[in-house]
N, C-alpha and C positions, 0 to 999 in steps of 0.2 A: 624137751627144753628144761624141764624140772631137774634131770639129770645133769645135764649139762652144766647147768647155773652151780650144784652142788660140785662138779669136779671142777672148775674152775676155781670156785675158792677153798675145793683144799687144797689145790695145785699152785694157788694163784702166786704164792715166791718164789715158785721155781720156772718160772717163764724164759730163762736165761736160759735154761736147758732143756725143755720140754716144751711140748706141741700139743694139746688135749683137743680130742671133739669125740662126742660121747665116751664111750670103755677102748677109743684106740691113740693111745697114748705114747709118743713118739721121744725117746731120752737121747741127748749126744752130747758130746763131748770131744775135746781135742783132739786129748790123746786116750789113749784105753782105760788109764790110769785114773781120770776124771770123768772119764764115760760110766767107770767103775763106781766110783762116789758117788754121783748123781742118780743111778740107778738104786744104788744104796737107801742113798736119801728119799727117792720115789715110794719104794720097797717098805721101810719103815712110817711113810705116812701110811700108806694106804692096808700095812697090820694095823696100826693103831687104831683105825676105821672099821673094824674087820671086814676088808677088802677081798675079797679072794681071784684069782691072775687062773685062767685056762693054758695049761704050760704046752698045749698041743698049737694055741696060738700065740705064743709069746716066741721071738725071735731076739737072740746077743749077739754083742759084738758084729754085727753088721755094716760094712764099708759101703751099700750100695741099698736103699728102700723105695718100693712105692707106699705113697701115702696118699690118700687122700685125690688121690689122680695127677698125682707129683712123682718126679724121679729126684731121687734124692743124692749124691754121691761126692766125697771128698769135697763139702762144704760149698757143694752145688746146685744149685734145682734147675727141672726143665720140664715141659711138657711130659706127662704118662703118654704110652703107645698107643694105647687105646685110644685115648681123647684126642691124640692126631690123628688116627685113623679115621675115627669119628668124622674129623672135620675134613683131612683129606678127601674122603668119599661122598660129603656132602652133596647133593645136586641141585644144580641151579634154583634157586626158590621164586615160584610161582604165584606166593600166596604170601600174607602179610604172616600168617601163622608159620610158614618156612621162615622169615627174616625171625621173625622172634627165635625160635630154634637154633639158629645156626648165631645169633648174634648170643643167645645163650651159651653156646659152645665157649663161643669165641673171645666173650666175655668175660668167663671164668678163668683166662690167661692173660688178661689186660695187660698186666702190668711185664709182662712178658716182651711188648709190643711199643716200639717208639712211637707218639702218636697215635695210639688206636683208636682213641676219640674221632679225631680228626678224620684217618683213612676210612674209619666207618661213619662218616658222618649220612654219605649218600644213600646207608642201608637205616639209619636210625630214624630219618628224614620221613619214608614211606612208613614207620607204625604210629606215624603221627593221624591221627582222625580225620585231621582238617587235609591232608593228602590223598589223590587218587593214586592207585595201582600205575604205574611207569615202570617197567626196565627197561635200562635203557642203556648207554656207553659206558656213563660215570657210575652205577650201580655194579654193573656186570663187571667194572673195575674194581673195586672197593671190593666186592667179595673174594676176587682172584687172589687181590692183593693180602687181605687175612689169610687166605689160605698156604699163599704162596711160604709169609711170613713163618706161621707156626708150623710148618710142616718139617720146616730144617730141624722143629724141636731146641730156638734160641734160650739159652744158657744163662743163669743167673746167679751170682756169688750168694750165700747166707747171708743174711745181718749179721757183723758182729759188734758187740757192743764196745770193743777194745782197738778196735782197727779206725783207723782216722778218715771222718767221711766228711762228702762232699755233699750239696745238695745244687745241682744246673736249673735252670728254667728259661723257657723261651716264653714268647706270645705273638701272635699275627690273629689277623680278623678274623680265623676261622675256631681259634683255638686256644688255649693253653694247656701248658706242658713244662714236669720237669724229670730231673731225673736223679734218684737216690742212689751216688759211688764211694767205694770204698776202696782203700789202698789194699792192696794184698802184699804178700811177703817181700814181693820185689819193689815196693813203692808204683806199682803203677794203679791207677782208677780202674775198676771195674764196675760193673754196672749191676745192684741190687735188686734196684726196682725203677719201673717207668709210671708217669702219672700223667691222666690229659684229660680233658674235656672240651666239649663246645665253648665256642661260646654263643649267649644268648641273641636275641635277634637286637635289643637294645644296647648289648655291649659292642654289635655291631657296628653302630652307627657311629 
């Protein structure tokens, strides 16, 4: 943590172009020519620090990355292969410590997921205390349905901070939801990021 907090603020202006969590540090840019800059710019804080970079794990000019259990590519992200496989192969969970697991998976791609609030509500439902152990139709649905969801590995534009964005939101009794879009080259919407949550048993009413 202590590391952490230190790269973050000597990185902390360059958040436009760079990705930090502990020493793996992610730079990009448009076009080469700025990817070039910015890497420069990286480069020169982290001599001034006396920083030193392992050149056996340092990778340039890269059009395609995992990071972080992301795919990265032409100003795209999506699910790692791993962490679908992961969830792909999941099996049915029999135990409240399986729901936590697999809503752990699945969790870590939320925003990947329209509604994921909502379609997991039936699995979030059972690691509640005051709940007994039930699966049941709507359960055994709810997990299918996560799975089914991330397995196609659904697609997500970068933020860009230049591109003209939108912000959707919906609401019904079970939930709220919205969804961060941005224009791409061709003027049409694409889809950043998704946001949801329950809602409470009082906002129910």
């Amino acid at each position: 943590r202590v590391f952490q907090r230190y790269m973050n603020r000597l990185l902390a202006f360059t958040r436009d172009f760079a990705s930090v969590y502990l020493d793996d540090v992610l730079i990009h840019g448009h076009t080469i020519e700025e990817a070039m800059q910015n890497l420069e710019t990286i480069l020169k804080l982290l001599r001034e620090e006396g920083l030193k970079l392992n050149l056996e794990k340092c990778y340039f000019l890269q059009t395609s990355v995992s990071y972080l259990g992301f795919e990265i590519s032409n100003g795209q992200v999506k699910p790692g292969s791993d962490k679908v496989k992961a969830i792909q192969q999941f099996p049915t969970p029999k135990s409240v410590h399986n729901i936590r697991q697999f809503l752990g998976l699945t969790g870590y791609f939320r925003h990947f997921v329209q509604n994921y609030a909502i379609i997991a509500k039936p699995l979030t439902r059972l690691i509640k205390k005051s709940v007994s152990w039930q699966w049941g139709e709507k359960e055994n649905e709810a997990f299918q349905n996560l799975q089914k969801i991330l397995v196609t590995k659904p697609v997500l534009n970068l933020f860009d901070p230049k591109a003209g964005t939108e912000v959707h939101t919906d609401a019904s009794q079970l939930g709220l939801a919205g969804i961060l879009l941005q224009k791409n080259q061709n003027s049409r919407l694409q889809p950043v990021a998704y946001f949801s949550r329950q809602t409470s048993d009082t906002e129910q009413k």
